[in-house]
VEXTI-541008 format. One record per atom (N, C-alpha, C): x, y, z; atom name. Coordinates in Angstrom, 3 decimals, padded with zeros to 6 digits. Layout:
- X  Y  Z  CA
...
END
This chain:
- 044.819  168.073  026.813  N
- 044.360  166.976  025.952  CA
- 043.291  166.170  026.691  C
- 042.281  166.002  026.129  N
- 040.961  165.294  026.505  CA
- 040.873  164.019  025.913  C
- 040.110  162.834  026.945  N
- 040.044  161.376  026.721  CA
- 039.826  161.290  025.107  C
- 039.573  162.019  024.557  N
- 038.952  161.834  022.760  CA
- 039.658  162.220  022.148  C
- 040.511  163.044  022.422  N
- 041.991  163.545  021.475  CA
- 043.112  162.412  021.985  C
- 043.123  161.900  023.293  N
- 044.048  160.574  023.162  CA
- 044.083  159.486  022.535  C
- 042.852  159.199  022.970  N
- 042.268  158.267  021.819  CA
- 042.230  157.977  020.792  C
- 042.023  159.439  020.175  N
- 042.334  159.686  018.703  CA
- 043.918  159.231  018.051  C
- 044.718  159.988  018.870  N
- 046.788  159.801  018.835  CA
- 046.736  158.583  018.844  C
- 046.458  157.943  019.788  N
- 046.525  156.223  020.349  CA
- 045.659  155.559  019.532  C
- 044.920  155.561  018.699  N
- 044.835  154.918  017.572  CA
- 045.010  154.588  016.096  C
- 045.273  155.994  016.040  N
- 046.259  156.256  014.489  CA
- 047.419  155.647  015.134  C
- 048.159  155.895  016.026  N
- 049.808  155.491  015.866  CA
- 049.763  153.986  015.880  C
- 048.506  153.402  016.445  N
- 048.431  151.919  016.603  CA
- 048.739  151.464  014.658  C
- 047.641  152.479  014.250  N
- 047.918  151.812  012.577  CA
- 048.762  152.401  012.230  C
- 049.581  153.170  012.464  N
- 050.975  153.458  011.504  CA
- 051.797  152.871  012.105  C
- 052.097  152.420  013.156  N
- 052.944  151.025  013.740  CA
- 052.970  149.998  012.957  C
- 051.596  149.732  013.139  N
- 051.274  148.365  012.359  CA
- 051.271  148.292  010.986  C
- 050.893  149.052  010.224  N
- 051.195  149.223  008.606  CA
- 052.751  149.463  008.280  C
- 053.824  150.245  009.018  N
- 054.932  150.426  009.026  CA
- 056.037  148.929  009.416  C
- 055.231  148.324  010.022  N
- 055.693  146.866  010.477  CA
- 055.062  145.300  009.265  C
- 054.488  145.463  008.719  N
- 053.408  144.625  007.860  CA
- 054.398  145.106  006.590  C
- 054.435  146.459  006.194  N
- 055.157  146.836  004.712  CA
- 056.564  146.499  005.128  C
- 057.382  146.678  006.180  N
- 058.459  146.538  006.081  CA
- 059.408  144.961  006.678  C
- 058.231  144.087  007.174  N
- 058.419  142.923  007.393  CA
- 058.451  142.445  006.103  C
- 056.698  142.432  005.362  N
- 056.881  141.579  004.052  CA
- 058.224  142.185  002.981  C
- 058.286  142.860  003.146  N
- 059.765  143.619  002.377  CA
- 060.904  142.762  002.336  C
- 061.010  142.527  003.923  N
- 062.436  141.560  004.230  CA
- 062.068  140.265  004.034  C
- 060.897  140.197  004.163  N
- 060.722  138.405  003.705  CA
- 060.722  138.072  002.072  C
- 060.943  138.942  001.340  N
- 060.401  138.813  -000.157  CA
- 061.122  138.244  -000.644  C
- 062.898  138.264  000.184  N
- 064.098  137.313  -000.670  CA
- 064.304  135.936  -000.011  C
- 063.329  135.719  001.094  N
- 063.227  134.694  002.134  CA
- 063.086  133.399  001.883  C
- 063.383  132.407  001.866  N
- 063.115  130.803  001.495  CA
- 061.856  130.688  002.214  C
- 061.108  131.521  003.016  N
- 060.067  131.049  003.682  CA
- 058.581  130.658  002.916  C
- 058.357  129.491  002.927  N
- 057.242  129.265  002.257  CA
- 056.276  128.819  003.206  C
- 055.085  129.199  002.609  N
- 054.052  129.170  003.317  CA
- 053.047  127.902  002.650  C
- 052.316  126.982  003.948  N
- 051.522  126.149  003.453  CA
- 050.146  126.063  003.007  C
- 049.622  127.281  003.340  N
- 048.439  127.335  003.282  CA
- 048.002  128.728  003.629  C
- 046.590  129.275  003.707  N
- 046.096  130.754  004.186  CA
- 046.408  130.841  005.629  C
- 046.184  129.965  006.444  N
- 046.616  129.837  008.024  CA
- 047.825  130.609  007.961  C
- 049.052  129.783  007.531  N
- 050.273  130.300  007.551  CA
- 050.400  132.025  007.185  C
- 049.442  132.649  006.320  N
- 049.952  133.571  005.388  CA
- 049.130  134.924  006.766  C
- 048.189  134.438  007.392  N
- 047.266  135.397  008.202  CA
- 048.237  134.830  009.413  C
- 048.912  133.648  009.780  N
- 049.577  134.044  011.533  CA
- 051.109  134.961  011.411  C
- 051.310  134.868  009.302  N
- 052.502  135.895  009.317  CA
- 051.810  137.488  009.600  C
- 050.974  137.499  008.874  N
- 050.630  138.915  008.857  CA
- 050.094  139.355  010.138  C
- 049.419  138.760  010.777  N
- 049.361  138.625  012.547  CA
- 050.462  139.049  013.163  C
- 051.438  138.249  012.947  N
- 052.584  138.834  014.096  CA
- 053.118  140.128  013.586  C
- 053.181  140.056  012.293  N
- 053.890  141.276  011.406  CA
- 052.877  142.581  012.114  C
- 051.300  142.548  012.089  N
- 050.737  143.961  012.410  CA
- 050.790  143.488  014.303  C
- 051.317  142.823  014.805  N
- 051.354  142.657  015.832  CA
- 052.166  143.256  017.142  C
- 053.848  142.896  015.957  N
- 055.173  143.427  016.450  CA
- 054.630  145.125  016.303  C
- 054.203  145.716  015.406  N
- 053.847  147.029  014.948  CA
- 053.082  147.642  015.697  C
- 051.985  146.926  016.489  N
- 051.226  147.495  017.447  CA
- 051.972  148.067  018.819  C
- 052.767  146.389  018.845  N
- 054.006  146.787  020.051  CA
- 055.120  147.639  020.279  C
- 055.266  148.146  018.770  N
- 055.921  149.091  018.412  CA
- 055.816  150.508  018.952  C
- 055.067  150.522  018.706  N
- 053.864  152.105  018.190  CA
- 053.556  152.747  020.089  C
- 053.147  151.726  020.524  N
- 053.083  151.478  021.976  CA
- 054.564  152.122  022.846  C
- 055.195  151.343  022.540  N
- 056.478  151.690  022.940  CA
- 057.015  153.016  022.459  C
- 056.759  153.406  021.337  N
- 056.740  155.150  021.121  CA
- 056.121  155.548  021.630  C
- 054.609  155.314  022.185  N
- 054.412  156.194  022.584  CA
- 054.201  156.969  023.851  C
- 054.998  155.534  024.417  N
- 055.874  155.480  026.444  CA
- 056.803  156.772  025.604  C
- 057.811  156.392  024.492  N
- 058.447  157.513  024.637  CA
- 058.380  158.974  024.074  C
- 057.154  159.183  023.298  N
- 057.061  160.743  023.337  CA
- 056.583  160.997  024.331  C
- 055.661  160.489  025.250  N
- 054.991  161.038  026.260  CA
- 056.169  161.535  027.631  C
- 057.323  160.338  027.700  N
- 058.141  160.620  028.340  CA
- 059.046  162.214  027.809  C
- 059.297  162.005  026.753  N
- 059.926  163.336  025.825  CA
- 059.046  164.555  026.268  C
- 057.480  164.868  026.401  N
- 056.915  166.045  026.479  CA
- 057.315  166.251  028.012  C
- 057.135  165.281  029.150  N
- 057.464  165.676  030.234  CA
- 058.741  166.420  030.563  C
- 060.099  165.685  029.961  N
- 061.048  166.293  029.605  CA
- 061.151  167.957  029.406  C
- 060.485  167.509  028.382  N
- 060.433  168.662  027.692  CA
- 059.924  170.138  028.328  C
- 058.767  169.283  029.001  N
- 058.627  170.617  030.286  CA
- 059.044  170.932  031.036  C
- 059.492  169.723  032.122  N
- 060.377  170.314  033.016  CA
- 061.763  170.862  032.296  C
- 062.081  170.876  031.146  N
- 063.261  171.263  030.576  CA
- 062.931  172.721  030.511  C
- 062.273  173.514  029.876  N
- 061.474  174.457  029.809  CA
- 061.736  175.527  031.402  C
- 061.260  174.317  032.135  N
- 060.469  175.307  033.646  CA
- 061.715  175.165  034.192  C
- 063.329  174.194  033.776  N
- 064.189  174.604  035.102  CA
- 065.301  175.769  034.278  C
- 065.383  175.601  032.287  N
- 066.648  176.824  032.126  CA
- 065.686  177.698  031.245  C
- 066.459  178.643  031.023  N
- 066.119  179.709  030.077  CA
- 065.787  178.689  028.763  C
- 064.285  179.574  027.842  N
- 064.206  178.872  026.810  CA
- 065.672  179.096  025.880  C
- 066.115  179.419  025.306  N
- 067.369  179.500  024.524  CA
- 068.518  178.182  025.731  C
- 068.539  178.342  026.589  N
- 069.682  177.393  027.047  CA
- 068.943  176.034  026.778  C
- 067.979  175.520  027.139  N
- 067.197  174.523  026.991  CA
- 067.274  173.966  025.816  C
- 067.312  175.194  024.283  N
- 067.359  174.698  023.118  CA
- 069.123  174.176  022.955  C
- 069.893  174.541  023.827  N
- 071.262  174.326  023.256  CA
- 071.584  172.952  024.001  C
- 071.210  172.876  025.249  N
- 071.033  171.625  025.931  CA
- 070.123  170.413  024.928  C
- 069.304  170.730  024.146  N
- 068.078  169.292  023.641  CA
- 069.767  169.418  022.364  C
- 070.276  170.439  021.619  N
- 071.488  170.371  020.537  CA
- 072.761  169.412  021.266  C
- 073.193  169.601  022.030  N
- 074.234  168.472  022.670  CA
- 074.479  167.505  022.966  C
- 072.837  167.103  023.905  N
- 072.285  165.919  023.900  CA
- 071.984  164.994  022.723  C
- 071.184  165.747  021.734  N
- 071.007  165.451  020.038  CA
- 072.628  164.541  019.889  C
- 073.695  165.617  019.468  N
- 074.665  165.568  019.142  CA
- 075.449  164.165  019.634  C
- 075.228  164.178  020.912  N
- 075.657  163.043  021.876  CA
- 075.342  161.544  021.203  C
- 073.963  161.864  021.175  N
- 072.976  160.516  020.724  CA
- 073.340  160.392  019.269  C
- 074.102  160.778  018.484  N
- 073.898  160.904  017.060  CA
- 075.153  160.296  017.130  C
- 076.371  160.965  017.956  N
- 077.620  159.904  017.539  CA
- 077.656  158.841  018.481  C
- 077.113  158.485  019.573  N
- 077.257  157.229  020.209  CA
- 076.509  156.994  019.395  C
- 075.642  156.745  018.801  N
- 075.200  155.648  017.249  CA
- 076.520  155.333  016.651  C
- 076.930  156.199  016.128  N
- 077.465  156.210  014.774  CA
- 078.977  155.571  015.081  C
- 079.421  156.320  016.625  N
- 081.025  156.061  016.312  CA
- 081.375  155.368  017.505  C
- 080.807  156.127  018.831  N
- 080.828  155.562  020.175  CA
- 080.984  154.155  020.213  C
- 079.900  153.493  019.928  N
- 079.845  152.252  019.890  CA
- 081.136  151.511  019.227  C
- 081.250  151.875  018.124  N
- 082.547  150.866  017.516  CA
- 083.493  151.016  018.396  C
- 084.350  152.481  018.376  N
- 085.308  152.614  019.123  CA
- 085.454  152.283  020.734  C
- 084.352  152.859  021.091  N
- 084.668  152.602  023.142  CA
- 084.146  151.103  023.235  C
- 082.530  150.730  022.292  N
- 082.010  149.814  022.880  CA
- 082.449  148.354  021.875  C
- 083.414  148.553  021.552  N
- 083.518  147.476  020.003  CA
- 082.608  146.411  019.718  C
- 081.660  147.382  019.020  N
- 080.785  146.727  018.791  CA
- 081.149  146.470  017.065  C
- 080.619  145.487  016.209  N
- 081.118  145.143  015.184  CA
- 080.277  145.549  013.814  C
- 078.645  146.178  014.328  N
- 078.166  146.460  013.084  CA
- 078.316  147.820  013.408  C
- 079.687  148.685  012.552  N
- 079.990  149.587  012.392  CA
- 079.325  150.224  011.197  C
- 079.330  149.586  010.000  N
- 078.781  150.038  008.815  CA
- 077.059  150.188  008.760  C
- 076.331  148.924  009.846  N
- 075.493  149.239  010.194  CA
- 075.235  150.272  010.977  C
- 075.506  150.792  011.840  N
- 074.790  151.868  013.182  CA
- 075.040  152.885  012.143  C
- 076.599  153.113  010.973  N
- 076.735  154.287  011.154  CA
- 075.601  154.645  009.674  C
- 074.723  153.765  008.728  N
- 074.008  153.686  007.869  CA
- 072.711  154.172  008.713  C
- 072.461  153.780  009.937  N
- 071.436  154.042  010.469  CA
- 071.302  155.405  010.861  C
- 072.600  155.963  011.292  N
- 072.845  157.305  011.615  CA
- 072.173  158.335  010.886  C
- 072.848  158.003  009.470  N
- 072.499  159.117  008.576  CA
- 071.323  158.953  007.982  C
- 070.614  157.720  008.016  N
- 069.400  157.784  007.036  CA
- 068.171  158.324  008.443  C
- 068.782  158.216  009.920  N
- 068.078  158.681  011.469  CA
- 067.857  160.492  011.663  C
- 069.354  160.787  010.966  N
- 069.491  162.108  010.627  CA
- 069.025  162.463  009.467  C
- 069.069  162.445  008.613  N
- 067.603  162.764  007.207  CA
- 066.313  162.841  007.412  C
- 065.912  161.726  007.691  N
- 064.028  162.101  008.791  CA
- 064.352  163.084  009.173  C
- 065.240  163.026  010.422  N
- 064.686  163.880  011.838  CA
- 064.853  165.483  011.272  C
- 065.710  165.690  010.166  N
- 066.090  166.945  009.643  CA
- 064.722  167.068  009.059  C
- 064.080  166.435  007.891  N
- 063.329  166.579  006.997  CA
- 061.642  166.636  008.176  C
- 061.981  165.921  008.810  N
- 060.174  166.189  009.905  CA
- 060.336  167.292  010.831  C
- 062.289  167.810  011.085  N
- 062.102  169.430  011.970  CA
- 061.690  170.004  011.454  C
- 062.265  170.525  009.900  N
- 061.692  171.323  009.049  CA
- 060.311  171.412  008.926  C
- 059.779  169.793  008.439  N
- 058.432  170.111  008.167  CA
- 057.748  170.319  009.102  C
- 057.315  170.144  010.654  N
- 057.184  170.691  011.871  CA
- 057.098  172.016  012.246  C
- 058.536  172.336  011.744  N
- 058.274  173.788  011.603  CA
- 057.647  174.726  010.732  C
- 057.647  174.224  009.518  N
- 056.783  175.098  008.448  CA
- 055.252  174.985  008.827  C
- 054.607  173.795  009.934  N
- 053.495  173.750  010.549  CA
- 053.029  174.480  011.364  C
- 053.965  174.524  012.549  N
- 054.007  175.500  013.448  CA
- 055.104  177.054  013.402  C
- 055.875  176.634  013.802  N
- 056.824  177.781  014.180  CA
- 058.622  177.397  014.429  C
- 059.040  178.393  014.189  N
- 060.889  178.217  014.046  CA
- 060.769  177.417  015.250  C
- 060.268  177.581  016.493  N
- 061.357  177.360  018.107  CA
- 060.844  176.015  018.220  C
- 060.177  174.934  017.020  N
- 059.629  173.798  017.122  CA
- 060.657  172.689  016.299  C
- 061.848  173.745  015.940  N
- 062.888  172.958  015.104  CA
- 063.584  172.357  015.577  C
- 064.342  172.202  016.531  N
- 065.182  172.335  017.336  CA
- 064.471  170.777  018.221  C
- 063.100  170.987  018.776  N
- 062.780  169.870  020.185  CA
- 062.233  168.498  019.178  C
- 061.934  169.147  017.472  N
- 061.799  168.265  016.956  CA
- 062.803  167.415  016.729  C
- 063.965  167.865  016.179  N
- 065.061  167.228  016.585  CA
- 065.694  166.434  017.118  C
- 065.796  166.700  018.752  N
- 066.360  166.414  019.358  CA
- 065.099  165.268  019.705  C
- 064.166  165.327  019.407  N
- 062.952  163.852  019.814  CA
- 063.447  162.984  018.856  C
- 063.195  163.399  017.280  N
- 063.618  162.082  016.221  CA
- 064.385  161.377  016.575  C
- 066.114  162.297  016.906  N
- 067.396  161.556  017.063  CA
- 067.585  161.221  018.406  C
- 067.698  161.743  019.342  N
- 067.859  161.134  020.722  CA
- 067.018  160.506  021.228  C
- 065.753  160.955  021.218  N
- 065.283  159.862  021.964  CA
- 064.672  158.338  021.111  C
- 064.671  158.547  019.873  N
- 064.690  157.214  019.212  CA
- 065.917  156.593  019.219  C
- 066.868  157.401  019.098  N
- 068.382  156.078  019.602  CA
- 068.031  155.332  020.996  C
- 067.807  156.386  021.663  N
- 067.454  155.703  022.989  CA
- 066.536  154.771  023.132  C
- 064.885  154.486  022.617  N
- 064.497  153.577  021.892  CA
- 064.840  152.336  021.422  C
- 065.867  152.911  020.921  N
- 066.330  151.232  020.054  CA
- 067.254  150.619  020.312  C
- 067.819  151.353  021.544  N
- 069.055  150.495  022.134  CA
- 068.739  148.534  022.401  C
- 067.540  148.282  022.610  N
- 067.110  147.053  022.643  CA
- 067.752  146.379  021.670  C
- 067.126  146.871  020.416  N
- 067.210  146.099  019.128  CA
- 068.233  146.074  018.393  C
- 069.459  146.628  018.799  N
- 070.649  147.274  018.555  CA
- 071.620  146.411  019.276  C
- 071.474  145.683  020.426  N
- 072.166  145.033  021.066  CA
- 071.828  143.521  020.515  C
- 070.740  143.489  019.923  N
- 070.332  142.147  018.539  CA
- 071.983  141.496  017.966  C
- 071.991  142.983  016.996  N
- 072.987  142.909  016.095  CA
- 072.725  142.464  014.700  C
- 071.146  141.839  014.708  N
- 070.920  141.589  013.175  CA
- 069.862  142.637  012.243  C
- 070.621  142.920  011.396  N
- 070.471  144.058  010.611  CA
- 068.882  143.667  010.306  C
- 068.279  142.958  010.088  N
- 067.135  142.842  009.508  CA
- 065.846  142.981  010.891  C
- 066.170  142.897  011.668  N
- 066.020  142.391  013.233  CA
- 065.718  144.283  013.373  C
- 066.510  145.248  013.081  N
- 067.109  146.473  013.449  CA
- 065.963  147.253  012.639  C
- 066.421  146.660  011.017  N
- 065.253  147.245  010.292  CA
- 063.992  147.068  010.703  C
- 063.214  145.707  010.998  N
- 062.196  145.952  011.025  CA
- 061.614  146.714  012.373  C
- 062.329  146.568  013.386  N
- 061.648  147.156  014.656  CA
- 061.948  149.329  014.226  C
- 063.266  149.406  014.123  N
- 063.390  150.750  014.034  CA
- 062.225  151.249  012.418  C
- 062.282  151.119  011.504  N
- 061.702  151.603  010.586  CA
- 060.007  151.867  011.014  C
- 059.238  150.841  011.681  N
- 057.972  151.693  012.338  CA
- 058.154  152.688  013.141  C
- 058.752  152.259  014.251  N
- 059.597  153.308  015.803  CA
- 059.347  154.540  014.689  C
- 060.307  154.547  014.095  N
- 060.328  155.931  013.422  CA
- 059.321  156.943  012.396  C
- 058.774  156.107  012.320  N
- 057.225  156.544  011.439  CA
- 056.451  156.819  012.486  C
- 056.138  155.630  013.621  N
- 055.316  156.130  014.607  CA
- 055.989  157.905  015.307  C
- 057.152  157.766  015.612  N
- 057.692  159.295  016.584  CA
- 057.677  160.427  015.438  C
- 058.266  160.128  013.816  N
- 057.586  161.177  012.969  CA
- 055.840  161.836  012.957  C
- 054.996  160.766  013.022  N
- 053.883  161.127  013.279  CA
- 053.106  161.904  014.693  C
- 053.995  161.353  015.533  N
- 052.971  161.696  016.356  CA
- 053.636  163.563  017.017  C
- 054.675  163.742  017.003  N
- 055.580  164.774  016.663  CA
- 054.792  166.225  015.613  C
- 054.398  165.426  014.432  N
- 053.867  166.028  013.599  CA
- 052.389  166.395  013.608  C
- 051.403  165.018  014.270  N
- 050.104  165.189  014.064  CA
- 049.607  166.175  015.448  C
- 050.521  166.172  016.588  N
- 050.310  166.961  017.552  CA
- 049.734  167.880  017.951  C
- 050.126  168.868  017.145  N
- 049.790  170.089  017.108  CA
- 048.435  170.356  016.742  C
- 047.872  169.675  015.945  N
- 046.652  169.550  014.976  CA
- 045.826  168.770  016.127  C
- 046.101  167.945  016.551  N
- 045.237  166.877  018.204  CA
- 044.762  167.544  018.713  C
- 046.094  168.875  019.493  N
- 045.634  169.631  020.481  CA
- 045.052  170.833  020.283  C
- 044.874  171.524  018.986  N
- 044.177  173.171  018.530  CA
- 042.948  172.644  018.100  C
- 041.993  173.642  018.656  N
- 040.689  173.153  018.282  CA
- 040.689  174.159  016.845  C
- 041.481  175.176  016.633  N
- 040.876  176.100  015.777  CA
- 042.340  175.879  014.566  C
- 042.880  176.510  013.809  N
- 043.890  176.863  012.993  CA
- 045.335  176.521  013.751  C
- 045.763  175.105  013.466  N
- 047.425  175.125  014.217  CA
- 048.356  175.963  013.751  C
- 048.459  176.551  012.896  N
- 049.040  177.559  012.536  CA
- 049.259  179.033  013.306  C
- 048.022  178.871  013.929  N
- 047.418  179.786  014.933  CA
- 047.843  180.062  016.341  C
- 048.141  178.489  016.529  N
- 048.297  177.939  017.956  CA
- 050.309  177.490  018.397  C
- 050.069  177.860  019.394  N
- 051.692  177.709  019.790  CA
- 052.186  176.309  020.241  C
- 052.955  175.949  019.358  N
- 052.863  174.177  019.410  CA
- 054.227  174.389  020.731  C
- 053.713  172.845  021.276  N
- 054.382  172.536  022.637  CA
- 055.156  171.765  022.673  C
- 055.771  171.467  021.616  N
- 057.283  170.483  021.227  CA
- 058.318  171.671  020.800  C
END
């Protein structure tokens, strides 16, 4: 990857951060008592709103970059097939410490929350392996996967230790648009010719 194909990643994800944070802030504010006094007020909301989103997007993309390294040295120390069953366990791991871990070992109290987050975390990540793969190739199902769900739980452990559901929504709902995208647009960044063509590296 060359300074102009980063560039390229690192500025789309900046605006799908930020548009993913702007639509899903004003969303939660729509039932809000918050009134605004003037245009000032209405541009320092939408400011912080594409702001948090920038910071967002950013922070994904510390963690796909961390995920591809992974991902290689995952590659270069087991057999590809063990590697894929290792990113499945790990997946697996990260999917019920969301969902159940937490209540039970860590009693934590938004149970109905984490475990809502679970499944609507697992729907993406199913629906962008697939589509990932119908882009590239079967053996791209699997690391897609295990990126959506594990390492975005891991991600959001911050915002998760909040505890306020709206707090959760708005930071995770970009997070996750940004790591769908950049997951997806990848392949296409790095082939100069037909990605279809080319052997994607997730």
């Amino acid at each position: 990857m060359n300074l102009k194909k980063w560039l390229y990643l690192f500025g789309t994800t900046l605006a799908v951060g930020a548009a993913g944070s702007l639509i899903v802030g004003l969303l939660l504010q729509w039932t809000d008592t918050l009134q605004y006094k003037g245009v000032t007020d209405i541009l320092v909301n939408v400011g912080i709103l594409l702001g948090v989103g920038i910071m967002v997007s950013v922070y994904s993309q510390m963690g796909f970059f961390a995920y591809l390294m992974i991902n290689y040295m995952g590659n270069g120390v087991f057999s590809k097939r063990t590697w894929q069953y290792v990113q499945l366990v790990l997946t697996a791991l990260a999917l019920l410490e969301l969902m159940f871990f937490r209540i039970f070992v860590g009693g934590e109290k938004n149970g109905v929350s984490d475990l809502v987050l679970g499944i609507v975390l697992l729907i993406v990540a199913v629906g962008t392996a697939f589509y990932k793969a119908k882009l590239t190739n079967a053996t791209a199902w699997i690391p897609t996967l295990f990126f959506m769900i594990a390492v975005t739980i891991v991600e959001t452990v911050g915002v998760l230790k909040i505890g306020v559901n709206s707090a959760t929504a708005w930071i995770v709902a970009p997070l996750i648009a940004c790591n769908a995208y950049q997951i997806l647009i990848l392949q296409r960044v790095l082939s100069s010719g037909n990605p279809k063509t080319q052997k994607s590296p997730a």
